[in-house]
C-alpha positions in Angstrom: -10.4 12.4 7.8 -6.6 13.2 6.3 -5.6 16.7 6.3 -2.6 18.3 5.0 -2.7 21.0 7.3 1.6 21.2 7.9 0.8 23.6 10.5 -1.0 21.8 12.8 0.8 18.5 12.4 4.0 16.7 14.9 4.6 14.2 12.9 8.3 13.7 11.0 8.8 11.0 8.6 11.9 9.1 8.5 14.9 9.9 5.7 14.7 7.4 2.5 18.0 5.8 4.0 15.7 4.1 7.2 14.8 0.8 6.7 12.5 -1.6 9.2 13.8 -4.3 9.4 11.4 -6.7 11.3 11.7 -9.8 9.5 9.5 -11.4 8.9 6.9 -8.9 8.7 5.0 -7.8 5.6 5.3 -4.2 6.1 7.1 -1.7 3.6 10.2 0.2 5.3 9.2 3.4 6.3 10.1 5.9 3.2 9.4 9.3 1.8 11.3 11.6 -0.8 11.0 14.8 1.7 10.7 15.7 5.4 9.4 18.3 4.2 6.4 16.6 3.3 4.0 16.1 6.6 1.0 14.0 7.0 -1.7 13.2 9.4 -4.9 11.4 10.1 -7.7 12.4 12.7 -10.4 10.3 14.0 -14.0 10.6 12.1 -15.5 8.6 9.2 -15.2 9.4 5.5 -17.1 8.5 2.8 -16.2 4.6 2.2 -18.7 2.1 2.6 -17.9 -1.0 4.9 -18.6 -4.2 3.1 -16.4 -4.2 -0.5 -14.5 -6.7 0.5 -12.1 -8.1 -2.0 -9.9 -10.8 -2.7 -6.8 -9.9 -3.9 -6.0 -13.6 -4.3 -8.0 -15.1 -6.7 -6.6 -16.3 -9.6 -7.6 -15.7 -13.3 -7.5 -12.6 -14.7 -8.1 -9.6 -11.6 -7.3 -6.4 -12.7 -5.2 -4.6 -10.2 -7.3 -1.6 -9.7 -11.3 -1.7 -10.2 -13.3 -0.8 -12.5 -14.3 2.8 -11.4 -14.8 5.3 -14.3 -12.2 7.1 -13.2 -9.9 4.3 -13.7 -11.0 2.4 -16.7 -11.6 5.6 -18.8 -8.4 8.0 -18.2 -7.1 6.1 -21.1 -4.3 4.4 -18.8 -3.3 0.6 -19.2 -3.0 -0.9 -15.7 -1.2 -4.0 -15.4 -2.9 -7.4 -14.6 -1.4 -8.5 -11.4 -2.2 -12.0 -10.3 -1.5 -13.2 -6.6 -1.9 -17.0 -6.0 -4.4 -18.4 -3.8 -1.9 -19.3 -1.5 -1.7 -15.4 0.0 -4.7 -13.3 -0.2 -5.0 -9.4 0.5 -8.3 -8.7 1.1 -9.5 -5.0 0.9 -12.7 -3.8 2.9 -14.5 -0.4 2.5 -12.2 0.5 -0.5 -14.8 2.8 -2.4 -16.1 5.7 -2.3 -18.7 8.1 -3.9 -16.4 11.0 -5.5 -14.7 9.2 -8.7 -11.7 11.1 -7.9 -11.2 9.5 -4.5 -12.4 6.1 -5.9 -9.5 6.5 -8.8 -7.0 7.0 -5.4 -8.0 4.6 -3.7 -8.0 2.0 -7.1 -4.7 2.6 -7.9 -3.4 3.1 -4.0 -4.6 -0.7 -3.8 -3.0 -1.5 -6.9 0.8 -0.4 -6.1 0.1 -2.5 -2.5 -0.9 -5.8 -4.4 2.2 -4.7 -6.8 3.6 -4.8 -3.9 3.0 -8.5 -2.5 3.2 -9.7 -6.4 7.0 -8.6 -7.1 8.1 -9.9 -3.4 6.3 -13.5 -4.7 7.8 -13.3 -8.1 11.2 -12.5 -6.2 11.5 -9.9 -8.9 12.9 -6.1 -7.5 12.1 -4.8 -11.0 8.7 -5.8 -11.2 6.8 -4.2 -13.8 3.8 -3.3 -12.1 5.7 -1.7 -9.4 7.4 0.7 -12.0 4.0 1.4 -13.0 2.7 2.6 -9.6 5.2 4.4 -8.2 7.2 7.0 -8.7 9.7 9.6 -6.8 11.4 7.9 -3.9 8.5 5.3 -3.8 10.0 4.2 -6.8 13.6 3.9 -5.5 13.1 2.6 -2.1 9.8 -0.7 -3.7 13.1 -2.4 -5.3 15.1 -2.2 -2.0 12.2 -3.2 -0.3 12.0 -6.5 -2.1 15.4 -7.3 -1.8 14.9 -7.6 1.7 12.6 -11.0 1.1 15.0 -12.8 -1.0 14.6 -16.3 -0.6 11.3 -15.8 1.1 7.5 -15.6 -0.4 4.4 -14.7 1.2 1.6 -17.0 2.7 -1.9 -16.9 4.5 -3.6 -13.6 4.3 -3.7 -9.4 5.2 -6.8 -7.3 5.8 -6.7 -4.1 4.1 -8.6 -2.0 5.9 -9.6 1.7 7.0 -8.4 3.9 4.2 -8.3 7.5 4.3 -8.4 9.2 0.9 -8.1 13.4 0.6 -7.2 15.4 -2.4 -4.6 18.5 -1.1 -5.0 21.6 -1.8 -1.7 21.6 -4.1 -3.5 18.6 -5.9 -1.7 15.5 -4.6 -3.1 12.8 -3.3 -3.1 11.5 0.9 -4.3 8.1 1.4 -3.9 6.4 4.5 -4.5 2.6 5.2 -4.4 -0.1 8.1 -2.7 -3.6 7.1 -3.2 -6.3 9.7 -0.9 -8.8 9.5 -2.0 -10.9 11.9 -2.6 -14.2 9.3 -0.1 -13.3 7.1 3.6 -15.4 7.1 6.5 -15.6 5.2 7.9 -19.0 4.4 12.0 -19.8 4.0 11.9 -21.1 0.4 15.4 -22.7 1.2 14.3 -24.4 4.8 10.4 -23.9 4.3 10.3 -22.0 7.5 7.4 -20.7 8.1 7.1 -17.0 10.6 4.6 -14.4 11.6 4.4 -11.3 13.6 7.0 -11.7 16.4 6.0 -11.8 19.5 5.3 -8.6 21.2 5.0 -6.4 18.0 1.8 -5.4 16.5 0.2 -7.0 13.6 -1.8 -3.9 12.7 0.5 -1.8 10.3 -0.8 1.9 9.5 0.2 3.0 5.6 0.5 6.8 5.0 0.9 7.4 1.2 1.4 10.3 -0.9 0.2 10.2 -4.8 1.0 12.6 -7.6 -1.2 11.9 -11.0 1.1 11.6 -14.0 -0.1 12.3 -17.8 -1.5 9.5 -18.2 -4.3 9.3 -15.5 -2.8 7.1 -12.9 -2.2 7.6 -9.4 1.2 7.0 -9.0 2.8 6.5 -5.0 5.5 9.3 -4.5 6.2 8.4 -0.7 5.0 5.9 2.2 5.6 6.0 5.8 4.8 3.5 7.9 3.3 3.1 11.6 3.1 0.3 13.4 0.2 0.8 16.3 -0.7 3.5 13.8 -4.2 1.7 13.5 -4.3 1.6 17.3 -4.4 5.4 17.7 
């Protein structure tokens, strides 16, 4: 389960300035607006069933978050992000039975494909990334894409293992395993193609915070990163 419990908690997260930079791995630097701000996962299982597995790859016309009730009827328009087949993020045990959570958890997956999309497109200002983030989330995705310039995505990430709590102050906590472990980056000047380097772990643990603007949406304020998080 998450908990927001700052009490109980050891865990500091690293100033907006920090930036990982293990190239060439898919993983976000490690960001968040506040130190103030403390989050943490515990063992135990939550409410998400195991087998919704998606493919964030397909092309045609996917919508980036599904088509929960909580999503499709706050009145929001959610951009259509496409990913090519050539890189795939597929998401596993991404629902859940509280249409609250599932709206999390829709648009949590939609700022990560956002994510993947604008670093494709080569594109810092990517639209759908505006649309998903906000606070330093919002500063920090641009910066963050930057750092692939001249380089695009290829093979595939499991999305796995996500957390999902609503705080007592209202906010969203949704935390999230990436393995990387299939998942490249290729030199579009020398078509190099790399992976996870050797020695570092594929498995990438994502700890998000989301506020819920006007319009319905679940918009990422802050993200941390942990690498061996998934491990622990």
């Amino acid at each position: 389960m998450v908990t927001d419990s700052v009490a109980s908690l050891g865990l500091t997260l690293t100033s907006p300035e920090t930036t990982v930079t293990r190239s060439p791995r898919l993983v976000a630097a490690a960001l968040t607006a506040s130190a103030a701000l403390l989050l943490t996962a515990c063992g135990g299982s939550d409410d998400s069933k195991d087998n919704d597995k998606i493919a964030g790859a397909d092309a045609g016309s996917e919508k980036s978050a599904s088509s929960s009730p909580s999503a499709s009827t706050d009145g929001a328009d959610r951009p259509e992000i496409k990913l090519p087949k050539t890189f795939q993020a597929n998401f596993e045990g991404w629902t859940n039975s509280d249409p609250k959570l599932q709206a999390i958890l829709d648009d949590g997956k939609g700022r990560l494909r956002a994510g993947y999309a604008a670093i494709m497109a080569g594109d810092p200002q990517f639209s759908a990334m505006k649309f998903y983030n906000t606070g330093t989330a919002l500063k920090s995705g641009p910066e963050w894409v930057k750092t692939y310039k001249n380089l695009t995505l290829k093979g595939s990430v499991r999305v796995f293992h996500p957390q999902v709590h609503v705080s007592n102050e209202g906010f969203g906590v949704l935390f999230y395993c990436v393995d990387e472990a299939k998942g490249y980056t290729r030199n579009l000047k020398t078509g190099k193609v790399s992976g996870t380097p050797e020695g570092e772990n594929p498995k990438i643990q994502y700890r998000t915070r989301l506020d819920r603007n006007a319009q319905g949406v679940w918009q990422t304020s802050t993200v941390e990163t942990d690498e061996g998080g998934c491990d622990r």
